[in-house]
PDB file of N, CA, C and O in Angstrom:
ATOM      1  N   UNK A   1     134.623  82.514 117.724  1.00  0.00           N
ATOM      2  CA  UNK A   1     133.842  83.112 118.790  1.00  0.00           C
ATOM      3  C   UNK A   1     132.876  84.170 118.239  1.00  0.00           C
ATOM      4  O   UNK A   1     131.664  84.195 118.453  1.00  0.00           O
ATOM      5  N   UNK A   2     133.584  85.044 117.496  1.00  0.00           N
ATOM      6  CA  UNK A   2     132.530  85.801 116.700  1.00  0.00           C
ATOM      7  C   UNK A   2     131.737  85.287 116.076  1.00  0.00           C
ATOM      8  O   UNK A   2     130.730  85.981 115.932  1.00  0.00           O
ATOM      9  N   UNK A   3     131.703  84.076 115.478  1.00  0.00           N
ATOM     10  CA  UNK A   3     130.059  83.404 114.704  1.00  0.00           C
ATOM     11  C   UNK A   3     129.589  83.058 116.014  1.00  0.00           C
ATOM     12  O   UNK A   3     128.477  83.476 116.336  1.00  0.00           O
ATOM     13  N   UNK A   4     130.248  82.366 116.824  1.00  0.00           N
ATOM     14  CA  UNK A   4     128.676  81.848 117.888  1.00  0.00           C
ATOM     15  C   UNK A   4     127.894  83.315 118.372  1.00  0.00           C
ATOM     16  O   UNK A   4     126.671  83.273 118.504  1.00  0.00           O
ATOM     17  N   UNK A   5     128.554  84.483 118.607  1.00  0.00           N
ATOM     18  CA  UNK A   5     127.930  85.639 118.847  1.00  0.00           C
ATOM     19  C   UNK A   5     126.702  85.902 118.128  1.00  0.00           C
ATOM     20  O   UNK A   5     125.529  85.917 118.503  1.00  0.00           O
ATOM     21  N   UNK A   6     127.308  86.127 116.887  1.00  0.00           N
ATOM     22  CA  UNK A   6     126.739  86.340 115.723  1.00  0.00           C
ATOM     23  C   UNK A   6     125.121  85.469 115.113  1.00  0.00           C
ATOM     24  O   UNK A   6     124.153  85.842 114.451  1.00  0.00           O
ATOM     25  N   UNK A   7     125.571  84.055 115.831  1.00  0.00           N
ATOM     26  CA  UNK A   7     124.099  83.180 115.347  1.00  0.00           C
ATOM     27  C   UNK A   7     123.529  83.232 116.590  1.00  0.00           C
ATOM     28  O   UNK A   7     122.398  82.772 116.437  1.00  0.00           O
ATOM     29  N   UNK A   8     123.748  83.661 118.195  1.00  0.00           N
ATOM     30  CA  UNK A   8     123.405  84.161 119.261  1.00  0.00           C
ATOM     31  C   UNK A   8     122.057  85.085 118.966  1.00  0.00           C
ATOM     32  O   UNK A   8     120.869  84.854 119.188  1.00  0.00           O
ATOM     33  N   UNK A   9     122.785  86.324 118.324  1.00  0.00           N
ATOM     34  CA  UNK A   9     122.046  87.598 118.157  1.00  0.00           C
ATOM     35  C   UNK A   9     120.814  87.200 117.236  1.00  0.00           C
ATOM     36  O   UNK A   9     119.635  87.531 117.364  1.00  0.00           O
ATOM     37  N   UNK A  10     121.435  86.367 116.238  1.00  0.00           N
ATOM     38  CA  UNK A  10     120.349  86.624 115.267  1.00  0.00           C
ATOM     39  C   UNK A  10     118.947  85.190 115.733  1.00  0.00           C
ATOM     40  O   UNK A  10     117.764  85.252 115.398  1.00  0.00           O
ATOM     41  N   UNK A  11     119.465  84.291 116.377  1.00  0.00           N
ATOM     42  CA  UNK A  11     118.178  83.550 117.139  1.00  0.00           C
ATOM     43  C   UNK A  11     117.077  84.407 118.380  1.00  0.00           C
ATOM     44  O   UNK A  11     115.854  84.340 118.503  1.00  0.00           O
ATOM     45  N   UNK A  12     118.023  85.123 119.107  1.00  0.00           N
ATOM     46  CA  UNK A  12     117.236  85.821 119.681  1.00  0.00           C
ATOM     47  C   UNK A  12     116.845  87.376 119.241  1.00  0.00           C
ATOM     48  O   UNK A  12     117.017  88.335 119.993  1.00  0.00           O
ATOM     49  N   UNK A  13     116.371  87.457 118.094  1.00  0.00           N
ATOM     50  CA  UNK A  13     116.140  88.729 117.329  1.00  0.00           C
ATOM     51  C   UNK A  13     114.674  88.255 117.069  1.00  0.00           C
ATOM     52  O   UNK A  13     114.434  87.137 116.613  1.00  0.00           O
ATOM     53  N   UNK A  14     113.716  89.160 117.381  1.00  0.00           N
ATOM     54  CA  UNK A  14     112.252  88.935 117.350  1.00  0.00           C
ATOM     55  C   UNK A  14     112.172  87.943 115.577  1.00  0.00           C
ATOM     56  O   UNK A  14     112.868  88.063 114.569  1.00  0.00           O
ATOM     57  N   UNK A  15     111.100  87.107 115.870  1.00  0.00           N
ATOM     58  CA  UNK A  15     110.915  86.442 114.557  1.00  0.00           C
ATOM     59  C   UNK A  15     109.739  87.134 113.783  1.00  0.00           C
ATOM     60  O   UNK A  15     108.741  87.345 114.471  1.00  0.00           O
ATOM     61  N   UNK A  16     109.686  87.511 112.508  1.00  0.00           N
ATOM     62  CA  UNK A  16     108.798  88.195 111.776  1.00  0.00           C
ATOM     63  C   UNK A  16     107.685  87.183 111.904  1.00  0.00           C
ATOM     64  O   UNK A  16     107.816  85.989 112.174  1.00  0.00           O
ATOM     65  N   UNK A  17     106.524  87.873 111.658  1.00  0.00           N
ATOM     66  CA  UNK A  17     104.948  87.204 112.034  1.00  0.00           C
ATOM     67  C   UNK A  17     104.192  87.291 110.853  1.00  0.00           C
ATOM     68  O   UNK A  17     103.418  88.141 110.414  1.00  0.00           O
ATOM     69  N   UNK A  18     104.798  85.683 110.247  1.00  0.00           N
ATOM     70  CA  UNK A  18     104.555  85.586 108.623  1.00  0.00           C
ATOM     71  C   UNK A  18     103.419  85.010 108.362  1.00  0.00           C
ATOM     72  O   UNK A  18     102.903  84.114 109.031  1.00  0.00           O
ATOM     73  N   UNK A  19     102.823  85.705 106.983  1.00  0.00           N
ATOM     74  CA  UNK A  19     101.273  85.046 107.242  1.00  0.00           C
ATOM     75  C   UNK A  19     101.447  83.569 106.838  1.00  0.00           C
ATOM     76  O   UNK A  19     102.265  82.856 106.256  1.00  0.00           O
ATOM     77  N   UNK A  20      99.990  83.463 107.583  1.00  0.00           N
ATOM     78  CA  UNK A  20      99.968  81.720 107.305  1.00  0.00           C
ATOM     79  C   UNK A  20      98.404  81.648 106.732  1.00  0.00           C
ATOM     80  O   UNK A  20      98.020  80.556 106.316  1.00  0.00           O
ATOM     81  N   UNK A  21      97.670  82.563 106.706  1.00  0.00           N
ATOM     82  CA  UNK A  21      96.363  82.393 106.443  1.00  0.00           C
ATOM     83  C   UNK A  21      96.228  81.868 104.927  1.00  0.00           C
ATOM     84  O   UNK A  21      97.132  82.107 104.128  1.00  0.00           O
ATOM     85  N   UNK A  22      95.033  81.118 104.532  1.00  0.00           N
ATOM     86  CA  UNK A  22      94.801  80.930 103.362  1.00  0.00           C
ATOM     87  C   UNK A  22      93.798  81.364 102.539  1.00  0.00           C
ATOM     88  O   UNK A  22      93.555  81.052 101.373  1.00  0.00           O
ATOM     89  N   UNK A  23      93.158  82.235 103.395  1.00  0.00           N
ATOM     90  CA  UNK A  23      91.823  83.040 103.206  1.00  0.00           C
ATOM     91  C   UNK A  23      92.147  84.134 102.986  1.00  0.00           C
ATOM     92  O   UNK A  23      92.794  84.562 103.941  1.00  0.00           O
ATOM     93  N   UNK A  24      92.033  84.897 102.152  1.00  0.00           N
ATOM     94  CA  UNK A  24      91.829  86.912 101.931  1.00  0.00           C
ATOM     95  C   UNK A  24      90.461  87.292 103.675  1.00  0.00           C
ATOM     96  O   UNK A  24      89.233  87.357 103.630  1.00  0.00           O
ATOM     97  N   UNK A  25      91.288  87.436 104.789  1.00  0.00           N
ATOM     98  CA  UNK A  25      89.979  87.745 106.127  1.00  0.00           C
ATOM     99  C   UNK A  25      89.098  89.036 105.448  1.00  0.00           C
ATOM    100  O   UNK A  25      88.299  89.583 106.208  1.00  0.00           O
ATOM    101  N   UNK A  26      89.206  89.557 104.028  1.00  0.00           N
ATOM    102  CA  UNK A  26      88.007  90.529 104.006  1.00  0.00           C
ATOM    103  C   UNK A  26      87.080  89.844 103.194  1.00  0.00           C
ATOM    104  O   UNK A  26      85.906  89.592 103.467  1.00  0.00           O
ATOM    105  N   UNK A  27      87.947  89.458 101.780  1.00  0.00           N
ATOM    106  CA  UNK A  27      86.807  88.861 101.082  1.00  0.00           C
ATOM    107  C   UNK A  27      86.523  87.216 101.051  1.00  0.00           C
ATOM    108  O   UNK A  27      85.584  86.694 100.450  1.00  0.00           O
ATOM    109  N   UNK A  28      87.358  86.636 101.691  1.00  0.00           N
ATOM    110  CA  UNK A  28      87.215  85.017 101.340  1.00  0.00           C
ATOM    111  C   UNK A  28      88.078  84.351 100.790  1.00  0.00           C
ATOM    112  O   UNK A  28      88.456  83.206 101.038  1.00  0.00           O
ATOM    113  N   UNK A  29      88.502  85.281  99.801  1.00  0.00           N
ATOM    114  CA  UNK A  29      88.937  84.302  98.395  1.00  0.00           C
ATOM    115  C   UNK A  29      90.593  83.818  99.054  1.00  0.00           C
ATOM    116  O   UNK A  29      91.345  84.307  99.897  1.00  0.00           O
ATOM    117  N   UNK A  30      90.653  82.360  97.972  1.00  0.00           N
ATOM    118  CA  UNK A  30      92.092  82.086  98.707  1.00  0.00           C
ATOM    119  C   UNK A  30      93.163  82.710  97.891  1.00  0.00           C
ATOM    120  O   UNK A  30      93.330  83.192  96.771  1.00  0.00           O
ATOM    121  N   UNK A  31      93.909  82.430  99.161  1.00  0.00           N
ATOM    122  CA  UNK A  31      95.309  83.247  98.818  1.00  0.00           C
ATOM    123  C   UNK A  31      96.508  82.498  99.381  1.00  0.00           C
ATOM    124  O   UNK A  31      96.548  82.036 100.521  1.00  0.00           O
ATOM    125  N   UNK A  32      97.530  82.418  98.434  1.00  0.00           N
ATOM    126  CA  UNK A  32      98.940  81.906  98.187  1.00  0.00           C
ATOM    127  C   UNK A  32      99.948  82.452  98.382  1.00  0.00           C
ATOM    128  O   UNK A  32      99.799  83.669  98.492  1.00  0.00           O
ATOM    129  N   UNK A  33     101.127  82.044  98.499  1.00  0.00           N
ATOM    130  CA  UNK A  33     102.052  82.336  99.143  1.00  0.00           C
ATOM    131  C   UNK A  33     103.133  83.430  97.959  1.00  0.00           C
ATOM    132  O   UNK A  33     104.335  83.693  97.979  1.00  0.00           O
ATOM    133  N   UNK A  34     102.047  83.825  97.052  1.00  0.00           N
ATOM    134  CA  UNK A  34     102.332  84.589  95.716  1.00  0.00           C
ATOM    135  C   UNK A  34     101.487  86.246  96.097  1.00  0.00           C
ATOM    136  O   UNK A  34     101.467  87.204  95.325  1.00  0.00           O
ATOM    137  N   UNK A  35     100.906  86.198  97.366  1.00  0.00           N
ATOM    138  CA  UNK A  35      99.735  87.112  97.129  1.00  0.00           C
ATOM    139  C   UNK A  35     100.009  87.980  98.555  1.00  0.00           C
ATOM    140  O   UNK A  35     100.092  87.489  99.680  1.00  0.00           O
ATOM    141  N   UNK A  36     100.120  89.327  98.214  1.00  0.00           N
ATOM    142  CA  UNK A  36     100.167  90.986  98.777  1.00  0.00           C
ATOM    143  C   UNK A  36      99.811  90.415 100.333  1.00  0.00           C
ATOM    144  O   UNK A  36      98.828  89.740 100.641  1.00  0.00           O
ATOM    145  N   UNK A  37     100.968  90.913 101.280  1.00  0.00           N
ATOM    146  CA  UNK A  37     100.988  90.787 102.350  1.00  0.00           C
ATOM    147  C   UNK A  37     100.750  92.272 102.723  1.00  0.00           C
ATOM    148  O   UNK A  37     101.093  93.352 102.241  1.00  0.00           O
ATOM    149  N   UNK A  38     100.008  91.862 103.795  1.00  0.00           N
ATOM    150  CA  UNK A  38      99.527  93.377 104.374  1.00  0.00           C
ATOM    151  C   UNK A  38      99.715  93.363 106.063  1.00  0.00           C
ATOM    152  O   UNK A  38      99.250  92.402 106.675  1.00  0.00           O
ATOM    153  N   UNK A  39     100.220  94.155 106.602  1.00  0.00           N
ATOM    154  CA  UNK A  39     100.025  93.744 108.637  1.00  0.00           C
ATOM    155  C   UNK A  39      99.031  94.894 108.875  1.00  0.00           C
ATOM    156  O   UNK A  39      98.834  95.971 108.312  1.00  0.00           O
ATOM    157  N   UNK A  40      98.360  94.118 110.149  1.00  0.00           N
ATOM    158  CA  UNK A  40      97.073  94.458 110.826  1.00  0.00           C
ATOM    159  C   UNK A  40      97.300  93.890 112.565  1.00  0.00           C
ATOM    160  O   UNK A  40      97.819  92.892 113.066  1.00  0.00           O
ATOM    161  N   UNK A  41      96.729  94.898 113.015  1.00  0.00           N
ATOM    162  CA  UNK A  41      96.758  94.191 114.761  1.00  0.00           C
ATOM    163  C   UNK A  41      98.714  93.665 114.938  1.00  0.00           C
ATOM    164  O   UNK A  41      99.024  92.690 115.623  1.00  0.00           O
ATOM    165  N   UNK A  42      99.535  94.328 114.359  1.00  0.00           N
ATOM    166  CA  UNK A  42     100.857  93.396 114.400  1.00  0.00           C
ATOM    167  C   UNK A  42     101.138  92.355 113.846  1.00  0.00           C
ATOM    168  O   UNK A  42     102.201  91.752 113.993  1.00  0.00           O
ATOM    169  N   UNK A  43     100.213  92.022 113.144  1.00  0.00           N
ATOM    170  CA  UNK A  43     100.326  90.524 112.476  1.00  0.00           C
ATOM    171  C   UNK A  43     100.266  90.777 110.806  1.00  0.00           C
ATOM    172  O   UNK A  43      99.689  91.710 110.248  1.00  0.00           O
ATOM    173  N   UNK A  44     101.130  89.534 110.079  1.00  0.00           N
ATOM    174  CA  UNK A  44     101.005  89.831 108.951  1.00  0.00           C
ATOM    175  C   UNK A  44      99.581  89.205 108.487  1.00  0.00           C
ATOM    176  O   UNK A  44      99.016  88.373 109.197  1.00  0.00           O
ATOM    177  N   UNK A  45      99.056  89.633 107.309  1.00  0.00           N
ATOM    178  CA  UNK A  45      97.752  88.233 106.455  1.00  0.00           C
ATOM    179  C   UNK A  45      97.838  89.167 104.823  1.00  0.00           C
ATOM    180  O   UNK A  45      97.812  90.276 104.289  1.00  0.00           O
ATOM    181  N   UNK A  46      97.944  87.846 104.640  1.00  0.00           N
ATOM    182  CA  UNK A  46      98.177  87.579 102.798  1.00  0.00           C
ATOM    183  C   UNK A  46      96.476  88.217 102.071  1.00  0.00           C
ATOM    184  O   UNK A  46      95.535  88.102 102.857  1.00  0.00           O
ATOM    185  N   UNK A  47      96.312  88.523 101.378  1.00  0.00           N
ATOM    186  CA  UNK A  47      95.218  89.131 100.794  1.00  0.00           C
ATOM    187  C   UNK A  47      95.101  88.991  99.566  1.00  0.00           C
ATOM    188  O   UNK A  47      95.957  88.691  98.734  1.00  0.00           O
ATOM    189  N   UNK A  48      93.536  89.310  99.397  1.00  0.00           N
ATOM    190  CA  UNK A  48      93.888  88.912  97.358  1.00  0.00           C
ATOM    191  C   UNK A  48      93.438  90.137  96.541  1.00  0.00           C
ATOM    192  O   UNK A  48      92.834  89.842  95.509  1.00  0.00           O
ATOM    193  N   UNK A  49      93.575  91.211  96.742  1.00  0.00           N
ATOM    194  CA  UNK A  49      93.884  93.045  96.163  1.00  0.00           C
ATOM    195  C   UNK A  49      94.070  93.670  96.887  1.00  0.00           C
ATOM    196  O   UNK A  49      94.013  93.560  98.112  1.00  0.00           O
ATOM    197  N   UNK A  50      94.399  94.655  96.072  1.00  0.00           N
ATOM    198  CA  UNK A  50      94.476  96.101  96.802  1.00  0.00           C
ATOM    199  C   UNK A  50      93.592  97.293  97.511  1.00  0.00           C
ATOM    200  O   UNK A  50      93.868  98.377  98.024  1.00  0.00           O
ATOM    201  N   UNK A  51      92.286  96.477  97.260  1.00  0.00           N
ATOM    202  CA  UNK A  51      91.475  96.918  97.895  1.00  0.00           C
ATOM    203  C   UNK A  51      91.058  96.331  99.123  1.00  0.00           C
ATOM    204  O   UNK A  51      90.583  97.039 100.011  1.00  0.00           O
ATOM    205  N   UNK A  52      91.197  95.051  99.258  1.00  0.00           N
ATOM    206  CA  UNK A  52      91.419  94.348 100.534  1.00  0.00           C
ATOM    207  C   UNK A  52      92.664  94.746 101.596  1.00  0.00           C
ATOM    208  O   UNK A  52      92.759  94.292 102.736  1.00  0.00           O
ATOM    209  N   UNK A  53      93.409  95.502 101.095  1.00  0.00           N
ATOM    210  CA  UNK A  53      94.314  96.010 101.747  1.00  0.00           C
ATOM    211  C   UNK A  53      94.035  97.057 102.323  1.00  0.00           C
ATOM    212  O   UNK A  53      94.218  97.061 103.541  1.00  0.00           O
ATOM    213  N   UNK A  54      93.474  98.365 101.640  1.00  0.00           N
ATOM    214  CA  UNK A  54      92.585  99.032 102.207  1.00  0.00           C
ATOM    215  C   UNK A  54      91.735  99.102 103.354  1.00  0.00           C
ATOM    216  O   UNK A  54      91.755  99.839 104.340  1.00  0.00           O
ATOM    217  N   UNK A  55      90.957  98.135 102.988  1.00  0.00           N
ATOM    218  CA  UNK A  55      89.697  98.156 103.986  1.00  0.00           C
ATOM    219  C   UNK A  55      90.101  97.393 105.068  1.00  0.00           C
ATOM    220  O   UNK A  55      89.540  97.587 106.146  1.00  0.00           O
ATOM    221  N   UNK A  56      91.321  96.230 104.939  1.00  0.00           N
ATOM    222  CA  UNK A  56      91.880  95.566 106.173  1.00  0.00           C
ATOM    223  C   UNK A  56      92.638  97.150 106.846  1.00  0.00           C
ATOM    224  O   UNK A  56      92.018  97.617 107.802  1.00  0.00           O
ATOM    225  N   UNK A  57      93.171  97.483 106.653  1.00  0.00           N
ATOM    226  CA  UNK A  57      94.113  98.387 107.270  1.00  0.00           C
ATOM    227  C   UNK A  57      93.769  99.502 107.886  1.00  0.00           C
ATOM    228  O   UNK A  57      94.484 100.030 108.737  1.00  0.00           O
ATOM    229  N   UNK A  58      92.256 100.115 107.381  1.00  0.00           N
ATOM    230  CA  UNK A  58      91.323 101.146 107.879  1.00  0.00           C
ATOM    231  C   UNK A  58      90.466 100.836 108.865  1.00  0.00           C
ATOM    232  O   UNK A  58      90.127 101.706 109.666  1.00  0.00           O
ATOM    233  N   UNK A  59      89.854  99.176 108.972  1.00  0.00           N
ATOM    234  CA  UNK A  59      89.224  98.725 110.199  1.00  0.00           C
ATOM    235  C   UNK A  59      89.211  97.501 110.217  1.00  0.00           C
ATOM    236  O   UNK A  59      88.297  96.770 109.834  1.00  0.00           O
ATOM    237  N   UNK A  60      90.547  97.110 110.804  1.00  0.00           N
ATOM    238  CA  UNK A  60      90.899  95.637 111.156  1.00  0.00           C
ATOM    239  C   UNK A  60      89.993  94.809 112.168  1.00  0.00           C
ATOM    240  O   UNK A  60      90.050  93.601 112.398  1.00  0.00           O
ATOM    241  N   UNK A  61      89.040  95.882 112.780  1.00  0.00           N
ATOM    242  CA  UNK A  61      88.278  95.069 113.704  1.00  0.00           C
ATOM    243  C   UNK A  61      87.150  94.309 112.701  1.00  0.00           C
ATOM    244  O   UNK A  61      86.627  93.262 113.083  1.00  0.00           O
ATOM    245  N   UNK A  62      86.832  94.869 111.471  1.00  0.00           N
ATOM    246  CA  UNK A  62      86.021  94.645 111.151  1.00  0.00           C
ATOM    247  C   UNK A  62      85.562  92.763 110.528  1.00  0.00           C
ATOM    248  O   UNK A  62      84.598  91.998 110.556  1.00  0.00           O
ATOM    249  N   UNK A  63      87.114  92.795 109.979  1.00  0.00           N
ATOM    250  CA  UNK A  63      87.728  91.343 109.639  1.00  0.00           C
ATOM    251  C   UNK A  63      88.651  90.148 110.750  1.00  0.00           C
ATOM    252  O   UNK A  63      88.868  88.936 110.769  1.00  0.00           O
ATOM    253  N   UNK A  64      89.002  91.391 111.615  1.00  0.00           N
ATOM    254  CA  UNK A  64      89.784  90.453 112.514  1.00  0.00           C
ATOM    255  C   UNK A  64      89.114  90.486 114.109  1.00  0.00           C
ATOM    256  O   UNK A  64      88.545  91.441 114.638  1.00  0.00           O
ATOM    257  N   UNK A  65      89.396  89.018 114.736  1.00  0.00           N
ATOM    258  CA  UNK A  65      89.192  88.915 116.151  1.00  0.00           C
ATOM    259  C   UNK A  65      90.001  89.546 117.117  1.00  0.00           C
ATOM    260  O   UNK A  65      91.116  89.943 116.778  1.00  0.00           O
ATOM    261  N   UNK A  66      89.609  89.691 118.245  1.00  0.00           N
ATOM    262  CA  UNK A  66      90.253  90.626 119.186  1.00  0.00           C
ATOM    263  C   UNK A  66      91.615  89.862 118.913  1.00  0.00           C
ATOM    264  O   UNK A  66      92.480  90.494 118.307  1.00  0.00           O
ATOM    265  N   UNK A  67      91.900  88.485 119.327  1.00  0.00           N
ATOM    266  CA  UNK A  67      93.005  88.069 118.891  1.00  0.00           C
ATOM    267  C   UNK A  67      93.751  87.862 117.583  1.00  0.00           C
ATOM    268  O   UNK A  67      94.488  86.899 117.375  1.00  0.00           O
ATOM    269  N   UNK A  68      93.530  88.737 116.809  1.00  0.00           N
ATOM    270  CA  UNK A  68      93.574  88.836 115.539  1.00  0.00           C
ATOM    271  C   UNK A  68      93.633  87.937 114.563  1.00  0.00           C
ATOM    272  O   UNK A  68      94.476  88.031 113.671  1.00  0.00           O
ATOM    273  N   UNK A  69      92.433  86.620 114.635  1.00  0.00           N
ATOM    274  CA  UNK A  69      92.097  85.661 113.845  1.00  0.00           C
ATOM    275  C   UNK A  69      91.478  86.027 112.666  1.00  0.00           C
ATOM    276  O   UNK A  69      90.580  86.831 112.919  1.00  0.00           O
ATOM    277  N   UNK A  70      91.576  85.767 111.396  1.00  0.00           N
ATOM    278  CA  UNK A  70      90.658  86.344 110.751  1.00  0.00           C
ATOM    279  C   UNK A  70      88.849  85.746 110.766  1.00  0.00           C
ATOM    280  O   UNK A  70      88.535  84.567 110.602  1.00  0.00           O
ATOM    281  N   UNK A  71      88.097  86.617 110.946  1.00  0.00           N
ATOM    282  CA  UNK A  71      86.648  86.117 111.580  1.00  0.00           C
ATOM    283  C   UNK A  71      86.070  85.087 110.328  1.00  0.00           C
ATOM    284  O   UNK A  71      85.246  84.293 110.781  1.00  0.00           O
ATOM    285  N   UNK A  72      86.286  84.945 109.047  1.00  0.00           N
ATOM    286  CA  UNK A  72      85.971  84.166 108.100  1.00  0.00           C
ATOM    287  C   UNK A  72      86.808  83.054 108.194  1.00  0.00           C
ATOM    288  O   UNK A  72      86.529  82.271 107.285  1.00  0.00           O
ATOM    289  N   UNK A  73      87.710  82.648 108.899  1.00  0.00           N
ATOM    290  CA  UNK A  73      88.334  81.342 108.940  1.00  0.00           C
ATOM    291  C   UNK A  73      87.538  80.646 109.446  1.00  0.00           C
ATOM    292  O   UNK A  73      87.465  79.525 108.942  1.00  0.00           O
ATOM    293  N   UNK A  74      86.523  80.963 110.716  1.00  0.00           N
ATOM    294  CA  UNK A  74      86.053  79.300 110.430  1.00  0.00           C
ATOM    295  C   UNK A  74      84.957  79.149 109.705  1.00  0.00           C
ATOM    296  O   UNK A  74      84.415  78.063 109.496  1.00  0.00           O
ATOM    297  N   UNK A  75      84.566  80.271 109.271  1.00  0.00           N
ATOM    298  CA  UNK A  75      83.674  79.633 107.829  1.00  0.00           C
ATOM    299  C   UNK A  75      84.190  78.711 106.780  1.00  0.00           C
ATOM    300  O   UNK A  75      83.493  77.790 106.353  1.00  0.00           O
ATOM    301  N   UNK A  76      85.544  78.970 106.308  1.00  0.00           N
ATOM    302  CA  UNK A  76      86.586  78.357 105.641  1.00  0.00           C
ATOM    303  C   UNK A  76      86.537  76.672 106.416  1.00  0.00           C
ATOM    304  O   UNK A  76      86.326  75.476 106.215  1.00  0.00           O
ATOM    305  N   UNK A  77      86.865  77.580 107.293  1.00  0.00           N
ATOM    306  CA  UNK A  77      87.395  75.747 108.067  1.00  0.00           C
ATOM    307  C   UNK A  77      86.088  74.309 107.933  1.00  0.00           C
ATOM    308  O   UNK A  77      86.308  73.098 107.913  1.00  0.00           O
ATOM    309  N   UNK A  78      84.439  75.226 107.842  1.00  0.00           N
ATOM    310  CA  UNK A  78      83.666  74.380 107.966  1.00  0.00           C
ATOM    311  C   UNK A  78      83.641  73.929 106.693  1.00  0.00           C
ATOM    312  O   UNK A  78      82.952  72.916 106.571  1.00  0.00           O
ATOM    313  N   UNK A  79      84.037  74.236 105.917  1.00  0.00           N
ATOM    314  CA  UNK A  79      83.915  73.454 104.309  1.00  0.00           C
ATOM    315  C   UNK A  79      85.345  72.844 103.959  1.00  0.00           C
ATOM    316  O   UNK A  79      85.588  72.861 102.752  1.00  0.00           O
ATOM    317  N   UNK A  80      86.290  72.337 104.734  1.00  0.00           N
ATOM    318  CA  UNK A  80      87.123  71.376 104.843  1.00  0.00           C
ATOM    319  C   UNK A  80      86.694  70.336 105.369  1.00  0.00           C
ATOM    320  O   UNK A  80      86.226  70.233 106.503  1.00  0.00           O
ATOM    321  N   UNK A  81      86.868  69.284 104.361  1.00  0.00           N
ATOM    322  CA  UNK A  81      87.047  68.136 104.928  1.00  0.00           C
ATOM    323  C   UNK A  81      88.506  67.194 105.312  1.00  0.00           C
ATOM    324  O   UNK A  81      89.521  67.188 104.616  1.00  0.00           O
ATOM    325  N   UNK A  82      88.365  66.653 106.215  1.00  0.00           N
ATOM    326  CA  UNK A  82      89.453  66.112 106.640  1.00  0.00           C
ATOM    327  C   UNK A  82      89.610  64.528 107.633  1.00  0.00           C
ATOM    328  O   UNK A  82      89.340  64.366 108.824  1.00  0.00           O
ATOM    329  N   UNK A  83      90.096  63.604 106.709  1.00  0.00           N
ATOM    330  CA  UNK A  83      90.054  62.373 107.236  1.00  0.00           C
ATOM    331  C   UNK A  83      88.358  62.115 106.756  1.00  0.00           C
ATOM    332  O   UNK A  83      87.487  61.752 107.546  1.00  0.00           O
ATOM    333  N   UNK A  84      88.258  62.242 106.091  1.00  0.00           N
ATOM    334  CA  UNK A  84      86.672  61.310 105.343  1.00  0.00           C
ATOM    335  C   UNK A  84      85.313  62.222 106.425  1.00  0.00           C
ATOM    336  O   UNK A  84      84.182  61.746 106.514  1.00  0.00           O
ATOM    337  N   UNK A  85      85.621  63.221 106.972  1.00  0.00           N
ATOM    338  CA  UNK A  85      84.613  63.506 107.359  1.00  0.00           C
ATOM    339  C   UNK A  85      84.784  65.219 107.592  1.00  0.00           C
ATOM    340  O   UNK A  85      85.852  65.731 107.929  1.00  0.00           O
ATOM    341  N   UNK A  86      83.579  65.949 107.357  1.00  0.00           N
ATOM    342  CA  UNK A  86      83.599  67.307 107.618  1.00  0.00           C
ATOM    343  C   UNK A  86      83.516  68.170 109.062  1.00  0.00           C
ATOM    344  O   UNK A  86      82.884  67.715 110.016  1.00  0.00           O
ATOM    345  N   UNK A  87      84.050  69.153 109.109  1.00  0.00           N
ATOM    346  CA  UNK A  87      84.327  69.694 109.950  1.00  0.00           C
ATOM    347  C   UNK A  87      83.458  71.344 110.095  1.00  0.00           C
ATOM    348  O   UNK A  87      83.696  72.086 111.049  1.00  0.00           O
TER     349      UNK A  87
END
């Protein structure tokens, strides 16, 4: 009875808001699942220095959407291709 409690608590325990981005939202460059997580707006995003950490963290509006998208993703996104044709 104590484990079902126990895996109870820990499913309904807020889930951390792990980055998924593949873009550095200040400078562009990509970034891996090896590379300096920083949170902004409540959300985590992966970055590629420490100076991008900086300047994300001092004015997140500047890189991020009200919904805290990073504003260079769909620049990113337009130079994917996918299924034989670009996007």
């Amino acid at each position: 009875m104590l484990n079902l409690v126990f895996t109870l608590a820990v499913l309904a325990a807020p889930q951390a808001n792990s980055a998924s981005n593949t873009i550095c939202p200040v400078l562009g460059l990509k970034v891996d699942g090896k590379s300096q997580i920083v949170t902004a707006k409540g959300r985590d995003y992966r970055i590629c220095c420490a100076d991008c950490e900086k300047n994300l963290k001092s004015n997140p509006d500047t890189y991020l959407d009200k919904n805290g998208n990073p504003k260079n993703a769909a620049k990113a996104m337009g130079s994917m291709e996918h299924e034989g044709h670009k996007h």
